[in-house]
C-alpha positions as CSV (number, residue, x, y, z in Angstrom):
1,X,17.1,-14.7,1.6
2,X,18.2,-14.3,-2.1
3,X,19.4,-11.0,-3.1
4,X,15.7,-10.6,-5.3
5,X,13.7,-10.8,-1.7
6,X,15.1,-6.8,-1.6
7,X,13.0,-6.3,-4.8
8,X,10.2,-8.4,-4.1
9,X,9.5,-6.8,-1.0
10,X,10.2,-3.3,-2.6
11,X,7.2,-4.0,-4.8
12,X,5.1,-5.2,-2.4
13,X,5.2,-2.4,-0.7
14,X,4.4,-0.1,-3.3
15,X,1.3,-1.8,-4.8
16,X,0.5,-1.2,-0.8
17,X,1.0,2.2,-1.8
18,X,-0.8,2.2,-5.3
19,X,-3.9,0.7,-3.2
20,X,-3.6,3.4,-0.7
21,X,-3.8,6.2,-3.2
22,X,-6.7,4.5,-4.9
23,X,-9.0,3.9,-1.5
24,X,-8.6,7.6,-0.7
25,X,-6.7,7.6,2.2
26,X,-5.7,10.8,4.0
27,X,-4.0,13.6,2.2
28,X,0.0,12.8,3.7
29,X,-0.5,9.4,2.7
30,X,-2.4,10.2,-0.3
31,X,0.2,12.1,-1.7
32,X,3.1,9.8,-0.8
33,X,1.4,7.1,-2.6
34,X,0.6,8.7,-5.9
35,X,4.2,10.4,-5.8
36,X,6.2,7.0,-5.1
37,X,3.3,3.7,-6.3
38,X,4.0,3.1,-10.0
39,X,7.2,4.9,-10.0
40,X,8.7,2.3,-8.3
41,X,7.4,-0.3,-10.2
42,X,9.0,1.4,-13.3
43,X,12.5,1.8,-11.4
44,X,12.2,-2.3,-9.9
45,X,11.5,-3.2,-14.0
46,X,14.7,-1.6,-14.8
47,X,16.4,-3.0,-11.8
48,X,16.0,-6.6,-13.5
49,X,16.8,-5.2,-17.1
50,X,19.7,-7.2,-18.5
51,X,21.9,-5.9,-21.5
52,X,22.0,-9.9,-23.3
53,X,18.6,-8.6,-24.5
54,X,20.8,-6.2,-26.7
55,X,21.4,-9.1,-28.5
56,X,18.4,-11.4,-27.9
57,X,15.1,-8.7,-28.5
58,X,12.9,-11.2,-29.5
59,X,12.8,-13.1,-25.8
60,X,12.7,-9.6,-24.7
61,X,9.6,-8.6,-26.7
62,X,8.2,-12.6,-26.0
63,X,8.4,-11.9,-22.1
64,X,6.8,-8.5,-22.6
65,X,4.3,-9.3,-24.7
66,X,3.5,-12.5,-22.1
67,X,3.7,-10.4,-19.1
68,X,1.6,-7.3,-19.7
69,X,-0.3,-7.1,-23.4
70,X,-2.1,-10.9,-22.4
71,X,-3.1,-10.3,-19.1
72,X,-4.4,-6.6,-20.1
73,X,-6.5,-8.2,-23.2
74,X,-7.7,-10.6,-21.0
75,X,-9.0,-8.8,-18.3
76,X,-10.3,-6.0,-20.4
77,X,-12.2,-8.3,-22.5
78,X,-13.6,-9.8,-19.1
79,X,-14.6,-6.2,-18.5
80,X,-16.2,-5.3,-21.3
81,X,-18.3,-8.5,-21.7
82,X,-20.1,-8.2,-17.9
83,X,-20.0,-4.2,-18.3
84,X,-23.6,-4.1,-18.9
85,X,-24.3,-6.6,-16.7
86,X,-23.1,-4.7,-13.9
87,X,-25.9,-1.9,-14.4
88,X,-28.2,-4.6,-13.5
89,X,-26.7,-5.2,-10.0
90,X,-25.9,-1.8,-9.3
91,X,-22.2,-1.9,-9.0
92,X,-21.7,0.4,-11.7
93,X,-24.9,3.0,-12.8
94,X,-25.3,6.6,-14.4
95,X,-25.8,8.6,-11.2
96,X,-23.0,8.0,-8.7
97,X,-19.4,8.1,-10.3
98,X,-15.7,9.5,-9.8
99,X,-15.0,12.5,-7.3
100,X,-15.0,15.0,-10.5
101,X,-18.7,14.2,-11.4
102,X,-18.0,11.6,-14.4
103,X,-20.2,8.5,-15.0
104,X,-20.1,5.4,-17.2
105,X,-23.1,4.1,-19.9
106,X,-24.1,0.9,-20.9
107,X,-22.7,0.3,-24.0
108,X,-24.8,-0.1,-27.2
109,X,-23.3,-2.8,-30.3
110,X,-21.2,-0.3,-32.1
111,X,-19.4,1.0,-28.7
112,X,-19.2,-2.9,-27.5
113,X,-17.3,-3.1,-31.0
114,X,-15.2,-0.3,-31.1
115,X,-14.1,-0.7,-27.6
116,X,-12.9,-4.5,-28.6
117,X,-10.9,-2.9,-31.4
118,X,-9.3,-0.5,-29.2
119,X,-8.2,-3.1,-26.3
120,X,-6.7,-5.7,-28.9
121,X,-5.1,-3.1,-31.3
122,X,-4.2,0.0,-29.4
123,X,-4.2,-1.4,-25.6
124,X,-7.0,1.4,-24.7
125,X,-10.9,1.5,-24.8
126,X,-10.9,-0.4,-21.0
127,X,-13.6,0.1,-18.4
128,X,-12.0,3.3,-16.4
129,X,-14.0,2.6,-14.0
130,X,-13.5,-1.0,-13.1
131,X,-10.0,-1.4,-15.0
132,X,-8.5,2.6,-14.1
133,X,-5.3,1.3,-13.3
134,X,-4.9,-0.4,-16.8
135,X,-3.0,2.4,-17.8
136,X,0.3,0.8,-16.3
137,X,0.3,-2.2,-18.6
138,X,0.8,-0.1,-22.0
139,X,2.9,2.8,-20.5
140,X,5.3,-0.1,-19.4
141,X,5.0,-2.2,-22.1
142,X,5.8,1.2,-24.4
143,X,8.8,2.4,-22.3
144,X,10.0,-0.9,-22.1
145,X,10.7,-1.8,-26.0
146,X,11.9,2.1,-26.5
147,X,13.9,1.7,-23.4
148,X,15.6,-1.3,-25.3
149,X,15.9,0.5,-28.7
150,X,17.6,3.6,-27.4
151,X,20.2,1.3,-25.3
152,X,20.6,-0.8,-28.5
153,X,21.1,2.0,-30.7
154,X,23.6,4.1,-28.4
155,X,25.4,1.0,-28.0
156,X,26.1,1.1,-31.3
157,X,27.9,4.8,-31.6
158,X,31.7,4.5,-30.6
159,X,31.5,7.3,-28.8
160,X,30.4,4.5,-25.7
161,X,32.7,1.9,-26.4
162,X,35.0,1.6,-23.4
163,X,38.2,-0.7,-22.4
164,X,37.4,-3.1,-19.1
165,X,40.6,-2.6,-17.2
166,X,41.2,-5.3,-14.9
167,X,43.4,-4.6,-11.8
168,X,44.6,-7.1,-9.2
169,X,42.6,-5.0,-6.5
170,X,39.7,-4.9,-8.3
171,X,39.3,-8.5,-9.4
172,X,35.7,-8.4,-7.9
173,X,34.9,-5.2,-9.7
174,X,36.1,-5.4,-12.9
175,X,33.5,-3.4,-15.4
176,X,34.2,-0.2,-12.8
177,X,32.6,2.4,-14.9
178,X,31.1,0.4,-18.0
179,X,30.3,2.1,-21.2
180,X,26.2,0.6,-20.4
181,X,26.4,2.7,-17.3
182,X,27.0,5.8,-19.3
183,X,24.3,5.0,-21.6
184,X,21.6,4.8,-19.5
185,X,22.6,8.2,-17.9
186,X,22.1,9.1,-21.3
187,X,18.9,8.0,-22.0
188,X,18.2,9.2,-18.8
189,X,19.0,12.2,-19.4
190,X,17.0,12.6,-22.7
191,X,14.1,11.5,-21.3
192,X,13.7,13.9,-19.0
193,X,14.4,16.3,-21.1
194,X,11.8,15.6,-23.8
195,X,9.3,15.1,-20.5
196,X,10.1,18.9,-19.6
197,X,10.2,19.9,-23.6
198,X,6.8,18.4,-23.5
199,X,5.5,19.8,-20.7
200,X,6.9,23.4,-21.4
201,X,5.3,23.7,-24.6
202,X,2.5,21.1,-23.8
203,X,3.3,19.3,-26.9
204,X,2.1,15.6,-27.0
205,X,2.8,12.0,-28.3
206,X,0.4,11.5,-30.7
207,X,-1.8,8.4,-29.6
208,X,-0.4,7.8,-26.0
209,X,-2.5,8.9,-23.4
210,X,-1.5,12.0,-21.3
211,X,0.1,12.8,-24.7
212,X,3.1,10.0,-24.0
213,X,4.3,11.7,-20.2
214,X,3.8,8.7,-18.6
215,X,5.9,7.0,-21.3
216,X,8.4,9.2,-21.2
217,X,8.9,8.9,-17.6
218,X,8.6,5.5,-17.7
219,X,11.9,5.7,-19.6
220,X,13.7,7.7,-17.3
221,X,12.7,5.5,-14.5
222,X,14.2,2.2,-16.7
223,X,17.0,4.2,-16.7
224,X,17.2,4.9,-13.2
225,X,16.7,1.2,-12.4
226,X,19.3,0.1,-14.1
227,X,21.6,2.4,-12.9
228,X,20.2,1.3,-9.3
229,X,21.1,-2.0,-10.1
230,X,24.7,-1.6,-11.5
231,X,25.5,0.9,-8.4
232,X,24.7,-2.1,-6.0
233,X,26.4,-5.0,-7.9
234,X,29.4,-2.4,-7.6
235,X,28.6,-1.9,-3.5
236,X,28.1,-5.5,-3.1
237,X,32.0,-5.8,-3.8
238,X,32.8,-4.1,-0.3
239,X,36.5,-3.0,-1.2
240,X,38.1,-0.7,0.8
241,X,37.4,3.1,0.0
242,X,41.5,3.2,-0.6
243,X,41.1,0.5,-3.3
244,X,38.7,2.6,-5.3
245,X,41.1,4.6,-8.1
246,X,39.9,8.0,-9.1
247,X,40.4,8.2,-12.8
248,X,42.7,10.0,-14.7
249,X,41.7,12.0,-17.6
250,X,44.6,11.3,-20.9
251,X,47.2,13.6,-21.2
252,X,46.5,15.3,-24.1
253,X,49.1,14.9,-27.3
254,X,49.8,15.5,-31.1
255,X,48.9,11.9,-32.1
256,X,45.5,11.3,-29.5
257,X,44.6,14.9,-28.2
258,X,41.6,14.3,-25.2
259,X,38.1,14.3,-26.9
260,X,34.8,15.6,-25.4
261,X,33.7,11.9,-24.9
262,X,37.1,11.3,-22.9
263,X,36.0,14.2,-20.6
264,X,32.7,13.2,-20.4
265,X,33.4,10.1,-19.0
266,X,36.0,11.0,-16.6
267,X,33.8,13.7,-14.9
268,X,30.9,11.5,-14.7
269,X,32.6,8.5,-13.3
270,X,34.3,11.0,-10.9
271,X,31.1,11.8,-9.5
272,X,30.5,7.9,-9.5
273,X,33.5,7.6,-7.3
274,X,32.2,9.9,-4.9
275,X,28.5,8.5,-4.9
276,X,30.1,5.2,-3.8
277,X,32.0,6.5,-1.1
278,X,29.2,8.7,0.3
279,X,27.1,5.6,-0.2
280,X,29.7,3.0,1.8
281,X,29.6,5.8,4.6
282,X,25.8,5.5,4.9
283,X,26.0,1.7,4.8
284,X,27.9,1.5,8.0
285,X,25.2,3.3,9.1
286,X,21.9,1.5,8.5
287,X,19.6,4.0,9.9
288,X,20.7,6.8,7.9
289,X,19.6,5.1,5.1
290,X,16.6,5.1,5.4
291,X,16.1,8.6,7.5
292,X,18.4,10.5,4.9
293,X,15.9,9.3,1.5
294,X,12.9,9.2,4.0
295,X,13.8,13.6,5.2
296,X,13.9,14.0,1.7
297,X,10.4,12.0,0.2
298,X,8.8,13.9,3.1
299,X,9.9,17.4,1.5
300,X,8.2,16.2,-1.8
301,X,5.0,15.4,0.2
302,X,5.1,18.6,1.5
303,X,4.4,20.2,-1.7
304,X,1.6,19.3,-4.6
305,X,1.9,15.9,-5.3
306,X,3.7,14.8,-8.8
307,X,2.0,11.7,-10.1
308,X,2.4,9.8,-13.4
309,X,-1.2,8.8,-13.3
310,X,-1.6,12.6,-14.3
311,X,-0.1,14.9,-17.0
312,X,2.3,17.3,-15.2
313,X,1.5,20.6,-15.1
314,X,4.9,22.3,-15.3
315,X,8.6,22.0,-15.5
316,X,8.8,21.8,-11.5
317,X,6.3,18.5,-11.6
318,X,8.7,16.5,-13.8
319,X,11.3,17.5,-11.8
320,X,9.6,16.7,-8.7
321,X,8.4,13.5,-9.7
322,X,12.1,12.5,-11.0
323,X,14.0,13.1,-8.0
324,X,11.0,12.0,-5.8
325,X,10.9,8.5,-7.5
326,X,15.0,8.3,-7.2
327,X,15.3,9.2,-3.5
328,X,11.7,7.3,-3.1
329,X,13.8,4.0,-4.7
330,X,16.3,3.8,-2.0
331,X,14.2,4.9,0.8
332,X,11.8,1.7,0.2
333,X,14.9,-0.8,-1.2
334,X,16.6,0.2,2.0
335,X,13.6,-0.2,4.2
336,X,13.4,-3.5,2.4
337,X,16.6,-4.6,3.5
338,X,16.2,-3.6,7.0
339,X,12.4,-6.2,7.4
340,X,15.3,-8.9,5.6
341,X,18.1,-8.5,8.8
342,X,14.9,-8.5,11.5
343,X,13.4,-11.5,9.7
344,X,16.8,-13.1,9.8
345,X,17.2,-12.1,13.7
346,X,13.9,-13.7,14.4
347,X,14.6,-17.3,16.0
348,X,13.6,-20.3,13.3
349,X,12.9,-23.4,13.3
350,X,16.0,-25.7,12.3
351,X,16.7,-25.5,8.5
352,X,14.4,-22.4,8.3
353,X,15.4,-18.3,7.5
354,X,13.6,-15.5,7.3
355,X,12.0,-15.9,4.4
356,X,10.2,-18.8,6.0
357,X,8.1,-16.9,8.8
358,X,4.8,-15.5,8.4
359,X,5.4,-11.8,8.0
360,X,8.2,-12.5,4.8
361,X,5.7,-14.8,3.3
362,X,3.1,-12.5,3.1
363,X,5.6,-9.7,1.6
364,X,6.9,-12.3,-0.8
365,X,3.7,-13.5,-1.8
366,X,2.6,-9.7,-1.9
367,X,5.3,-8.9,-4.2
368,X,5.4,-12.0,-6.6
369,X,1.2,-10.9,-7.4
370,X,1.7,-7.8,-7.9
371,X,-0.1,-7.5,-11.4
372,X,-2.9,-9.2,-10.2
373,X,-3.6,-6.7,-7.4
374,X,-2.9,-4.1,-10.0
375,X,-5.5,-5.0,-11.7
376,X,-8.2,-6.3,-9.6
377,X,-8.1,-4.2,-7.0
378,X,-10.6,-1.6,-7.7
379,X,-13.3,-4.4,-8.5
380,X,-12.5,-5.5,-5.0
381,X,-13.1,-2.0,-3.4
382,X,-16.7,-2.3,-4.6
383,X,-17.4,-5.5,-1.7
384,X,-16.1,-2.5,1.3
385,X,-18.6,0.0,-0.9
386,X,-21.6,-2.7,-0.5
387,X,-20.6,-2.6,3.0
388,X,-20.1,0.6,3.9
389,X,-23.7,1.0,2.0
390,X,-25.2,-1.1,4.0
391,X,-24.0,0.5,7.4
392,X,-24.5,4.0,7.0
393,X,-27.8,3.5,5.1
394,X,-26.8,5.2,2.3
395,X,-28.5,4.4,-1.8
396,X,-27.8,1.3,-2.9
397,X,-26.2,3.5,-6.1
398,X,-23.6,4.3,-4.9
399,X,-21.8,1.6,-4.9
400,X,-21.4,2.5,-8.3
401,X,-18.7,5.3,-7.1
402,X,-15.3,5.3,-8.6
403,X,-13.2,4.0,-6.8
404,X,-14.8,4.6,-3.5
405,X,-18.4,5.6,-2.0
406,X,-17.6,9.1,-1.5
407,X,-19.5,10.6,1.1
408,X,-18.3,12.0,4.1
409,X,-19.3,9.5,6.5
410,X,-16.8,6.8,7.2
411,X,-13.9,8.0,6.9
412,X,-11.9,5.4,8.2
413,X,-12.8,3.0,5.7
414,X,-9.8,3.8,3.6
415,X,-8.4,0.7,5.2
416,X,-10.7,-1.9,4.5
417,X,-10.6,-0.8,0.7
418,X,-6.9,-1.0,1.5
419,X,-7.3,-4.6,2.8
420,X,-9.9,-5.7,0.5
421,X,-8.1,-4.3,-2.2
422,X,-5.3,-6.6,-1.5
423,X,-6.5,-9.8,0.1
424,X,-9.3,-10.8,-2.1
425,X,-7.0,-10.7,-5.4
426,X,-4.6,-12.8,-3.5
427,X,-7.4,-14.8,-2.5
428,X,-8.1,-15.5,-5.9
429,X,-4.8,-16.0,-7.2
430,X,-4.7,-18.8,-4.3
431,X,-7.7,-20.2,-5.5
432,X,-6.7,-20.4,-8.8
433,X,-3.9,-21.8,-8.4
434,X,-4.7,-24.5,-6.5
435,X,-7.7,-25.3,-8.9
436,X,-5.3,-25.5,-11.3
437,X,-2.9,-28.1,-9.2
438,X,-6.0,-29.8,-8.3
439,X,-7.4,-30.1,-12.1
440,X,-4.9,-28.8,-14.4
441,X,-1.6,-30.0,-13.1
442,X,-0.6,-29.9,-16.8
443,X,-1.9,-26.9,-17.8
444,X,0.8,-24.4,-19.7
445,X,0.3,-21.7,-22.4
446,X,2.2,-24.9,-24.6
447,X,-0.5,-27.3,-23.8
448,X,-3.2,-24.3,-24.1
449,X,-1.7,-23.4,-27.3
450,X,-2.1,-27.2,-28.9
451,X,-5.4,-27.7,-27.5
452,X,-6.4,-24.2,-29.5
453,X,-5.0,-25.6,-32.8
454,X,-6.5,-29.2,-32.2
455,X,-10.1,-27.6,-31.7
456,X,-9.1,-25.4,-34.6
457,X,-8.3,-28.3,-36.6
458,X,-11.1,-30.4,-35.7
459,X,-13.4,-27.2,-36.5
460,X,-11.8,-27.2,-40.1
461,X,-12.4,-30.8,-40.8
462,X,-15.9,-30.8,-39.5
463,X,-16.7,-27.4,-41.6
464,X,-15.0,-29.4,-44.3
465,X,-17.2,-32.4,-44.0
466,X,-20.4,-30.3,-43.6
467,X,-19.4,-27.9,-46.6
468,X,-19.3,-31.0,-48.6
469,X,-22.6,-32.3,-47.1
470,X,-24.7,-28.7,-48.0
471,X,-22.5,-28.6,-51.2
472,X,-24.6,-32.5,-52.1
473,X,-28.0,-31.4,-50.7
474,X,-28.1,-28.1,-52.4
475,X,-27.0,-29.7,-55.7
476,X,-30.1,-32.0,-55.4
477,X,-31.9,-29.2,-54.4
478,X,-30.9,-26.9,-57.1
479,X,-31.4,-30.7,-59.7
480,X,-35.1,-31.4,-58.0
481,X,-36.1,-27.4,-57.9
482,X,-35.3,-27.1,-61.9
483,X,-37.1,-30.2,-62.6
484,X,-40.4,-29.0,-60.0
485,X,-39.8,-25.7,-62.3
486,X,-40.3,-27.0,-65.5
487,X,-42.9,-29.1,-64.8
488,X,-44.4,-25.9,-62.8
489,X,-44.0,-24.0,-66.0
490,X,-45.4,-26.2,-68.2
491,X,-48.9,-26.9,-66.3
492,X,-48.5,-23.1,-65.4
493,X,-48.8,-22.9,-70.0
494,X,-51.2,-25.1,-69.9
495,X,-53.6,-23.6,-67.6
496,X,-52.8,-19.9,-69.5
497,X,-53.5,-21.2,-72.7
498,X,-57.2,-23.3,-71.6
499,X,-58.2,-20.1,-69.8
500,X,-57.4,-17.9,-72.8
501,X,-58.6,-20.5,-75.1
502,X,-61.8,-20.7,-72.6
503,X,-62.4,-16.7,-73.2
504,X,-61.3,-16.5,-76.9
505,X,-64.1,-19.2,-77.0
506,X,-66.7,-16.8,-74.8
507,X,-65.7,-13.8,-76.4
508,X,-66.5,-15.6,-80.1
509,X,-69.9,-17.0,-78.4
510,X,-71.0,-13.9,-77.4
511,X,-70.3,-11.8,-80.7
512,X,-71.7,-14.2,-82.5
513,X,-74.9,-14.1,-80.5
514,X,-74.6,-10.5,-80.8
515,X,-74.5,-10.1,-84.6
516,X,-77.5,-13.1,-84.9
517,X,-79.6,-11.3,-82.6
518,X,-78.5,-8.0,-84.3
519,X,-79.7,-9.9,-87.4
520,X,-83.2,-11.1,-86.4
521,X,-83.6,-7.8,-85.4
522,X,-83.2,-6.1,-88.6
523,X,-85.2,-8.9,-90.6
524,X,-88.3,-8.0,-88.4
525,X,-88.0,-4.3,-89.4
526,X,-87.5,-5.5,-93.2
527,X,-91.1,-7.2,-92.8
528,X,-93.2,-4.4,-91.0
């Protein structure tokens, strides 16, 4: 298997766990789950962090952008266009809805608006109730590009600017304690200090939800993933522990007297020194890897449960959640490596490994979907809901329940939602797929890309041509309408002046009948 099988199964196994958390399982695994599921996902996007991007941010920023804002707009634009729709079916309604009382509303044309505006410009405004898990695009997308601008920017101060020394018995190891190692134990380390600054004094990161704590420890786990990363690569070299030379702090004189940085380094890549050998004694012993981090995580679950899916409450949830997600790292990478060695022991067909049988394939294909369970998983819950609906006799509402049908019959259904919500996004990653081998072998964002500007182009000639064509007609129009005016107008005069001619013509009639009859009149009194 290649060395990213470790990784791949380390993140299958954790959106296992992010599933688990969501189809509320029992309270020990309920709380493992929301301690170790997205933390781990933070730590593995670390893991794969590599420093050329110091010099190459706009890939970085391409691949980012790619791999988290599209698929978020997309799916929450999905959402919100059959969000109303799904009143009508009942799989969302405003009677049944989280275990805290909350319910959703049909949205009228301003909120259908405003909720648009907020996906595409501010990655928020998604359906919590179909989309809750949403939350993990931004807060990695966010942690990600600061993550790169603090590592670019320390980079920069010569206080981290370090000589490679190059020895003939470490030829294999040759960056031994590299100045990018020290920098992101510092922006580890102020991380986690703004996380408990901010959760001391409950200050917040104006527009990030939970006031930025996710962020923030979305940072620190970056960090801690790339330290994770650089400690193996310098494992993987398997020297012998008396190869490994313990540094030497400079002797102090006139000319270059030791600085704090000097110390700094030699104190910190002292306890390096000693991590590696404690870490090489464990590695001759597999099992203690994985019981040692496991004795540990299981003293975390013990207490209540640090999550970043919620704001911590004090300094000891940070803290919690930090060392929980470092210990939790190694416990399922370890783990990882131990389902490699017993697929590799497993008898193969010739020209087969491990990564060929059934069990690995599933893991692989497990951890190479991981967004799409992460984001269609809850939508899937709601097929074991209908289900569970229709066994127990229970209202038809709530299936509408977030994330689950809480009631307390059926208990053990916290594993179908936990299959469900696995298999049927796989399913329809599958299906996709192979629709799109079957029909669009030649589909790529390129070739989606060109056919968007050709339709765009072919929409501008066509509004173009029939521009032109209403342009014409409404010139005759405007041409015939003046011409049907005036003549209007002038029969409209003519017709005004007969029918005041007609009256002026009465009116006279009628006072000169008046004044003769007024006339005869007064020549018959004249006579009597």
């Amino acid at each position: 298997m290649r060395n990213n099988h470790h990784i791949t199964i380390l993140k299958a196994i954790a959106i296992t766990l992010v599933v688990m958390a969501h189809a509320s399982s029992p309270q020990c695994i309920s709380r493992l789950s929301y301690m170790l599921g997205v933390s781990l996902f933070f730590v593995a996007s670390g893991f794969f962090f590599n420093v050329k991007y110091l010099h190459d941010e706009t890939t970085f920023l391409k691949r980012r952008l790619r791999g988290l804002y599209l698929p978020f707009v997309k799916w929450s634009v999905l959402l919100l266009i059959l969000h109303n729709l799904w009143f009508e079916f009942g799989i969302l309604n405003e009677n049944y809805g989280n275990a805290a009382g909350g319910v959703t509303h049909p949205l009228n044309a301003q909120q259908w608006m405003q909720s648009l505006w907020s996906i595409v410009t501010n990655m928020s405004g998604y359906d919590v109730f179909l989309g809750g898990a949403f939350w993990f695009f931004r807060a990695l997308l966010v942690s990600g590009i600061v993550f790169l601008i603090l590592f670019k920017m320390l980079s920069l101060l010569p206080y981290y600017h370090m000589e490679r020394v190059d020895t003939p018995e470490m030829k294999n190891d040759t960056e031994r304690f590299s100045p990018y190692t020290l920098i992101a134990l510092t922006i580890a380390f102020i991380s986690l200090g703004l996380a408990i600054w901010k959760t001391a004094c409950n200050l917040r990161w104006t527009g990030m939800a939970q006031g930025g704590y996710r962020e923030l420890m979305g940072i620190f786990f970056l960090s801690v993933g790339y330290l994770y990363n650089r400690f193996y690569k310098w494992q993987a070299c398997r020297l012998p522990d008396n190869t490994l030379p313990l540094p030497h702090l400079p002797v102090p004189d006139e000319e270059k007297p030791a600085t704090v940085a000097d110390k700094l380094r030699f104190y910190a890549y002292t306890v390096w020194i000693c991590i590696k050998r404690m870490a090489r004694v464990i590695h001759r012993i597999p099992v203690l890897s994985i019981l040692i981090p496991a004795a540990i995580t299981a003293l975390f679950v013990a207490f209540p449960h640090p999550s970043m899916a919620t704001r911590a409450q004090n300094v000891g949830e940070v803290l919690a959640l930090a060392a929980s997600g470092i210990v939790g790292f190694a416990l399922v990478y370890n783990l990882s490596a131990v389902i490699i060695r017993l697929m590799n022991t497993i008898p193969q067909k010739e020209g087969r490994t491990g990564a060929d049988h059934i069990a690995a394939r599933i893991l692989l294909y497990m951890g190479e979907n991981t967004l799409y369970i992460f984001g269609w998983h809850i939508l899937a819950f709601k097929v074991v809901s209908i289900l569970k609906v229709c066994v127990y006799g229970l209202p038809w509402e709530m299936v509408g329940g977030h994330p689950v049908v809480h009631s307390e019959e059926g208990k053990w259904f916290w594993m179908l939602y936990t299959v469900a919500g696995i298999a049927l996004p796989l399913c329809g990653v599958f299906l996709s797929k192979a629709l799109r081998r079957r029909f669009f072998s030649d589909y790529s964002y390129a070739t989606l890309f060109a056919q968007i500007g050709n339709a765009l182009s072919a929409t501008t000639h066509v509004m173009a041509i029939g521009a032109t064509v209403i342009l014409d007609y409404t010139r005759r129009f405007c041409k015939h309408f003046v011409r049907l005016s005036a003549l209007t107008a002038h029969y409209l005069w003519v017709a005004v002046c007969w029918t005041f001619g007609w009256l002026i013509r009465g009116i006279i009639g009628f006072w000169r009948s008046l004044v003769d009859a007024v006339k005869s009149g007064t020549d018959v009194n004249d006579e009597e």
